[in-house]
C-alpha positions in Angstrom: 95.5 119.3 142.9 95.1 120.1 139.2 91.5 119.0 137.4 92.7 119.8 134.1 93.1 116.7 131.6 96.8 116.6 129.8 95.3 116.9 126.2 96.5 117.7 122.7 94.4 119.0 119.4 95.7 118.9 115.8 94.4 119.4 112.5 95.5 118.7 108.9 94.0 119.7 105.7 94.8 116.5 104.7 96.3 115.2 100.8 93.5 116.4 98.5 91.8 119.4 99.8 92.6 122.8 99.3 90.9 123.9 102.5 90.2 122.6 106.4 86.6 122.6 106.7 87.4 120.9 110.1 88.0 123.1 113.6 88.7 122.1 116.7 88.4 124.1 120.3 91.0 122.4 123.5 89.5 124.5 126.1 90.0 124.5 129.5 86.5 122.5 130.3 85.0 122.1 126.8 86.3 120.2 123.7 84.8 120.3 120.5 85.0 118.6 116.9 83.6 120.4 114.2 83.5 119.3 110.5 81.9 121.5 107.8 80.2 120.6 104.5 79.5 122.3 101.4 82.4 122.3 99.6 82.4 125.7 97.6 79.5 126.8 99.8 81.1 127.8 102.5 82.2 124.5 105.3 85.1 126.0 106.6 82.6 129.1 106.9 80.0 126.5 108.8 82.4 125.1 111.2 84.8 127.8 112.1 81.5 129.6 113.4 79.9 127.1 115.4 83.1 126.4 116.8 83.9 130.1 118.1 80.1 130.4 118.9 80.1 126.9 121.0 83.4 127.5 123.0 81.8 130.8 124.5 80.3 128.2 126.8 83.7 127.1 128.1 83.4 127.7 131.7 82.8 125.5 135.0 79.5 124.0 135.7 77.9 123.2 139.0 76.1 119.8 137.6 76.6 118.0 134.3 73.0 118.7 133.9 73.4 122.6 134.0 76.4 121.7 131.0 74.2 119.6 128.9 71.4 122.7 129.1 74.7 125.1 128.2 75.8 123.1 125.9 72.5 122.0 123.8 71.9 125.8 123.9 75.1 127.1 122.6 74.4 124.4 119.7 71.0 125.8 118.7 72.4 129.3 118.9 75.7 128.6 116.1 72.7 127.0 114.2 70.9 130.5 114.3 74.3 132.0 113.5 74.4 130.0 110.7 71.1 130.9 109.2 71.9 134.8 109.3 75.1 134.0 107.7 73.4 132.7 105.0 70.9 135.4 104.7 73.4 137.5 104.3 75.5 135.5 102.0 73.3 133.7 99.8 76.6 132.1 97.6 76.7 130.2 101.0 72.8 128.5 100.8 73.1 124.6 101.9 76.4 125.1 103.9 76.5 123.1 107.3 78.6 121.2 110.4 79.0 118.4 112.4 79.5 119.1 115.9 80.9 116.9 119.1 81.4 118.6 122.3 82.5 117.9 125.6 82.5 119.4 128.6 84.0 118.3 132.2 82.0 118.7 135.5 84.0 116.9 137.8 83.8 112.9 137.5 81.3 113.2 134.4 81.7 114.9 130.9 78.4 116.5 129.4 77.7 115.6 125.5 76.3 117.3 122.8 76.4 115.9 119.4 75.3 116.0 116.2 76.3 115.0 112.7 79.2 112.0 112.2 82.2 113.3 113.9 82.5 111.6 117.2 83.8 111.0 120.0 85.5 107.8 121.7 86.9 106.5 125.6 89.4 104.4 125.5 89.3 102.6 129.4 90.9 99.6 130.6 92.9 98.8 126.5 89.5 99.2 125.5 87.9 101.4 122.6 83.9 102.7 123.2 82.0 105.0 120.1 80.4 107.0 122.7 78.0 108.9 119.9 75.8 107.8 116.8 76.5 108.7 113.7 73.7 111.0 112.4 73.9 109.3 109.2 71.5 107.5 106.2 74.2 104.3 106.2 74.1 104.5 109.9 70.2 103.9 109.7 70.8 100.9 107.5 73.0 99.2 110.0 71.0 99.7 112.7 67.9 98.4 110.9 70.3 95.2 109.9 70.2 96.2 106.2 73.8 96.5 105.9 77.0 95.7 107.9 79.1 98.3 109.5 81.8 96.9 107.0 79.6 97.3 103.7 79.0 101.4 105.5 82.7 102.1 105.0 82.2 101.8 101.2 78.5 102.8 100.9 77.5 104.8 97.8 75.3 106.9 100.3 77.9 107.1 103.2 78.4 110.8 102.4 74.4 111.4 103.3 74.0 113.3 106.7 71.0 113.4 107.6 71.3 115.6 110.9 73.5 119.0 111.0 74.0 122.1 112.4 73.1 124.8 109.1 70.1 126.8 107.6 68.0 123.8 106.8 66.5 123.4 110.2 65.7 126.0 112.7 65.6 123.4 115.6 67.6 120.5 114.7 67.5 117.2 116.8 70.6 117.1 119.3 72.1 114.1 121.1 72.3 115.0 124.6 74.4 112.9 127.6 76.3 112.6 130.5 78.8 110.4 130.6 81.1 108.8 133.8 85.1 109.9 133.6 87.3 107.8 135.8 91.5 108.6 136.0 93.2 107.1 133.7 90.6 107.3 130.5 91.2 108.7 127.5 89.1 110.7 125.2 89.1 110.9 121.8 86.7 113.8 119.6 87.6 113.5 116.1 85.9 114.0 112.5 85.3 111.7 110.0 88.5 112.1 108.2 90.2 109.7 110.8 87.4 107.4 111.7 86.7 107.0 108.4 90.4 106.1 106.9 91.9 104.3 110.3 90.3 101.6 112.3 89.5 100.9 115.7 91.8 98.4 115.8 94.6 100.7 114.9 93.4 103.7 116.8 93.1 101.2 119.9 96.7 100.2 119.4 97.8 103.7 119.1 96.1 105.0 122.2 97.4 101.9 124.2 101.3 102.6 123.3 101.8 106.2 122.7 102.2 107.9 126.5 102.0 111.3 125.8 98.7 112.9 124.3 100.3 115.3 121.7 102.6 112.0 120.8 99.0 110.0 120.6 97.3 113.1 118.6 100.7 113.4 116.4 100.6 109.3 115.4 96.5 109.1 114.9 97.1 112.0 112.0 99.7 110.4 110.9 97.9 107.3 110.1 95.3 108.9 108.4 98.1 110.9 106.0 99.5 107.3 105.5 96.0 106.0 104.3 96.1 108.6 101.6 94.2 111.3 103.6 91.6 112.0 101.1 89.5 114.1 103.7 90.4 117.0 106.4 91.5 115.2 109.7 91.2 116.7 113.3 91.8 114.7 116.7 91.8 116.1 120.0 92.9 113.9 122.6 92.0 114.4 126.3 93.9 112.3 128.9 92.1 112.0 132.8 94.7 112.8 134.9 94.0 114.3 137.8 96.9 113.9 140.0 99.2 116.9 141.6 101.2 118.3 138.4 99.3 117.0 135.7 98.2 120.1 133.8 96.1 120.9 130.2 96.7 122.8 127.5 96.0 126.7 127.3 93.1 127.4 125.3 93.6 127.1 121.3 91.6 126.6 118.3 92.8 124.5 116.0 91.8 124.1 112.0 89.6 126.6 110.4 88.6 128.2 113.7 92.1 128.8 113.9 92.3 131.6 111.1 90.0 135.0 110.4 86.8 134.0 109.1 86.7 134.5 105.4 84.2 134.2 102.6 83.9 132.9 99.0 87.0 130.6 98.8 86.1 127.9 96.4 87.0 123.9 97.4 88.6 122.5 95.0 91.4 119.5 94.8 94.6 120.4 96.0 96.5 118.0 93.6 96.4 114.4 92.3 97.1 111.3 94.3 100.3 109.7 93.8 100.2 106.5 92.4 102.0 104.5 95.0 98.9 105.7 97.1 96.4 104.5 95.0 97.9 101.4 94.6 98.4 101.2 98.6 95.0 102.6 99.4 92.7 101.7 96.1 89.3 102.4 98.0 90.3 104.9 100.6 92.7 107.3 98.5 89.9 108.6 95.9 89.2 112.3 96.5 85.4 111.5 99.0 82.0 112.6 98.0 81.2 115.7 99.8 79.3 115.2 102.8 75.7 116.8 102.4 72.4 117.0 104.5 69.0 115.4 103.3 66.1 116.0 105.3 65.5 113.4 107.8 61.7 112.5 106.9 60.6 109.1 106.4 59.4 109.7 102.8 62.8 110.2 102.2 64.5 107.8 104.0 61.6 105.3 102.6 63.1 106.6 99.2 67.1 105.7 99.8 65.8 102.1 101.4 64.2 101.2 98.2 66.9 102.6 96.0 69.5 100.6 98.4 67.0 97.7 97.8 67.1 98.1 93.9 71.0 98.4 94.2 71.4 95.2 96.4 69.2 93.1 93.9 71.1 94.2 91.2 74.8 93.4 92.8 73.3 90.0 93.4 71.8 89.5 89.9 74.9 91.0 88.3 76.9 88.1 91.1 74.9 85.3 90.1 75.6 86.4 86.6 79.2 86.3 86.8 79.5 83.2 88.9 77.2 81.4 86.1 79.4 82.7 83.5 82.5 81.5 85.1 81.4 78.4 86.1 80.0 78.1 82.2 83.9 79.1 81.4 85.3 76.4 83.5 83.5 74.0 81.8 83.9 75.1 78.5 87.7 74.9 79.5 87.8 71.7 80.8 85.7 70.3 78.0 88.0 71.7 75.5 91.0 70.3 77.3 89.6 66.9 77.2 88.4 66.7 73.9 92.6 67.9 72.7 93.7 65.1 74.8 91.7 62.8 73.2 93.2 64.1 70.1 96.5 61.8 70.8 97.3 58.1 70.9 99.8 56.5 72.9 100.9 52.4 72.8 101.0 50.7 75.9 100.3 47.0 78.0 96.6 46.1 78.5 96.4 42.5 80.3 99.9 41.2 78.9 99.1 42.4 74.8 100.5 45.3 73.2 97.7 47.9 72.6 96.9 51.0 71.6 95.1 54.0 73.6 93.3 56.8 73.0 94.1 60.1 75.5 97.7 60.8 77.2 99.0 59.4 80.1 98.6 61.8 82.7 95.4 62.1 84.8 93.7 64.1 87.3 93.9 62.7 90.5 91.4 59.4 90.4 90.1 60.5 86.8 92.2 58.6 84.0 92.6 60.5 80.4 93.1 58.0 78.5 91.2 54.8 77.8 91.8 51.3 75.3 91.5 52.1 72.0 92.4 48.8 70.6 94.2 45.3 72.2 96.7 43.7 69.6 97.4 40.0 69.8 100.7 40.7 70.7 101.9 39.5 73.2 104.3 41.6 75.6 107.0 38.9 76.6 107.8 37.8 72.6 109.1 41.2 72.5 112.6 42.1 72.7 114.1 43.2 75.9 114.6 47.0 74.2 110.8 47.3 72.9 109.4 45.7 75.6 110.7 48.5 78.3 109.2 51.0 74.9 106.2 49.3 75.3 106.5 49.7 79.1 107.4 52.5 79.6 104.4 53.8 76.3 105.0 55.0 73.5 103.6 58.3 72.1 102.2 58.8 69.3 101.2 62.1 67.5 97.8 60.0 65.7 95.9 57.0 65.3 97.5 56.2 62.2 101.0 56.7 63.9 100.1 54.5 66.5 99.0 52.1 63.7 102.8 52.1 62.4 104.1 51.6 65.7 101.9 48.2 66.3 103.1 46.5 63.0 106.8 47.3 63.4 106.1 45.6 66.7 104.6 42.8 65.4 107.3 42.6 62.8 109.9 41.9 66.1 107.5 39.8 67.9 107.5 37.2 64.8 103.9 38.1 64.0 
């Protein structure tokens, strides 16, 4: 009986880059996501290493809790790699990586994460974030600062604030083991899907595409369709574990893929077409690059109370704008009434001809027009023709035409 997962990895540098910092592994027990920052500095450096380094541990396990040890170590080792690569190439100082990882021991999968790619199970038509983003926004929403909604469009969302690099010598590692049952799907991808597509969308994809390469293929696709601002990488593992089901050879996929090479500069690839800007106005913008700040609580004391500053001025510059539109609206409808009060119309008021001030329309119980004056003319002396006028009102463009219309009135009445 095969053990092997059907399963499917693709990468894409995406509509604005000029380089994948992302790489992927689809091994035959491990699968990783890695997403490199540092633009210029070197992330398709960052990830391509920790990646090659990581996937040396791909090989079976006799526990999940021997593949967790493997894997946390293999982690903290591409995190010494890194160092020395910077030591040795200074024009690469402050470069860095995400990293997810899986890797399957029998009915469980071993975790090791770190950063904001991630990873997801979809089980039963249902869609689980089985990691935490390492992330400042992500501290804000799980301190109930902010919403999960307000983090998609943080000014800080780019703010990392755990990684793989040469800023820490023992970074902080997410460590699990997690239950696989047939018929699960997993999902490792970085942030340039997660962040563009929804759940919702990624849960209908993963409940109607069969095939994991078709799944893989679509999930890409969606994020090229949101304007793809960012590198996208998606491997999809499928739990099959019946006779014939098989897995993908070994690949890398993304930077990972290539010969490791220094000093190629990030820059954007070209401008955003305007359909997608107009389809996409606050996903398609080229993104902030993702960088690490330390995760100390001065720090993170620091980013609260600027987020605080920022929130008290969005709802001072709110109540501003509401107070000057509601000061608009009746400075409008002032206006308006005082220009129909500019007019004069001759109507009926209990039986007499008489004049009044306003026009004859109104807004909904609220009259706009009232009696100017009442004539001692009465309605029925009228003949036939003026007295339907008189009805029906008369307009006039003034008080003194309205004046004129009253004594030729009176005129036919026998006044």
């Amino acid at each position: 009986m095969a053990t092997i997962p059907t399963s499917a990895a693709v990468s894409h540098v995406g509509k604005v880059r000029a380089s994948n910092q992302d790489s992927g592994y689809l091994g035959r027990h491990l699968f990783i996501v890695a997403d490199g920052m540092g633009g210029h500095a070197g992330g398709d450096v960052a990830s391509h290493i920790a990646a090659q380094r990581i996937a040396e541990a791909d090989h079976p396990y006799a526990t999940p809790d021997d593949a967790v040890a493997a894997l946390h170590e293999a982690l903290i080792s591409a995190n010494g790699l890194l160092a020395e690569t910077v030591f040795d190439h200074n024009e690469l100082t402050g470069m860095g990586t995400t990293v997810s990882a899986i890797a399957r021991v029998g009915d469980s999968f071993a975790l090791a994460h770190i950063g904001d790619s991630r990873v997801y199970r979809f089980r039963a038509g249902e869609l689980t974030q089985m990691t935490t983003d390492h992330t400042f926004v992500q501290r804000l929403v799980e301190s109930g600062r902010i919403t999960p909604e307000e983090a998609a469009v943080h000014p800080r969302r780019a703010v990392l604030m755990r990684v793989l690099g040469d800023v820490d010598a023992s970074p902080e590692i997410d460590t699990a083991v997690l239950d696989v049952k047939p018929g699960d799907r997993w999902l490792l991808c970085s942030d340039g899907l997660s962040g563009y597509v929804t759940e919702d969308k990624i849960t209908q994809v993963l409940g109607t595409i069969r095939t994991a390469q078709g799944a893989a293929d679509r999930l890409v696709k969606e994020s090229l369709d949101h304007g793809a601002p960012d590198n996208v990488t998606v491997l999809l593992i499928d739990i099959d574990d019946s006779e014939g089901a098989s897995g993908s050879a070994p690949i890398f996929v993304g930077s990972a893929a290539h010969p490791l090479t220094f000093g190629q500069e990030e820059e954007v690839r070209r401008p955003i077409r305007l359909p997608t800007l107009l389809l996409h106005p606050l996903k398609a913008a080229p993104p902030e690059d993702a960088h690490f700040e330390p995760e100390s609580e001065s720090y993170l004391d620091e980013l609260i109370e600027e987020d605080r500053r920022r929130a008290i001025r969005r709802r001072v510059l709110w109540g501003v704008g509401v107070g000057l539109a509601a000061a608009a609206i009746v400075l409008a409808g002032w206006l308006g009434y005082r220009w129909t009060q500019m007019h004069y119309f001759v109507g009926v008021s209990d039986g007499n001809v008489a004049i009044f001030q306003g026009v004859q329309q109104s807004i909904g119980p609220i009259s706009l027009s009232s009696v100017y004056q009442t004539t001692a003319i009465a309605v029925d002396d009228l003949p036939a023709y003026q007295r339907d006028a008189v009805e029906a009102t008369i307009s006039a463009d003034s008080l003194k035409q309205a004046l004129n219309i009253v004594d030729r009135l009176s005129a036919a009445a026998g006044n």
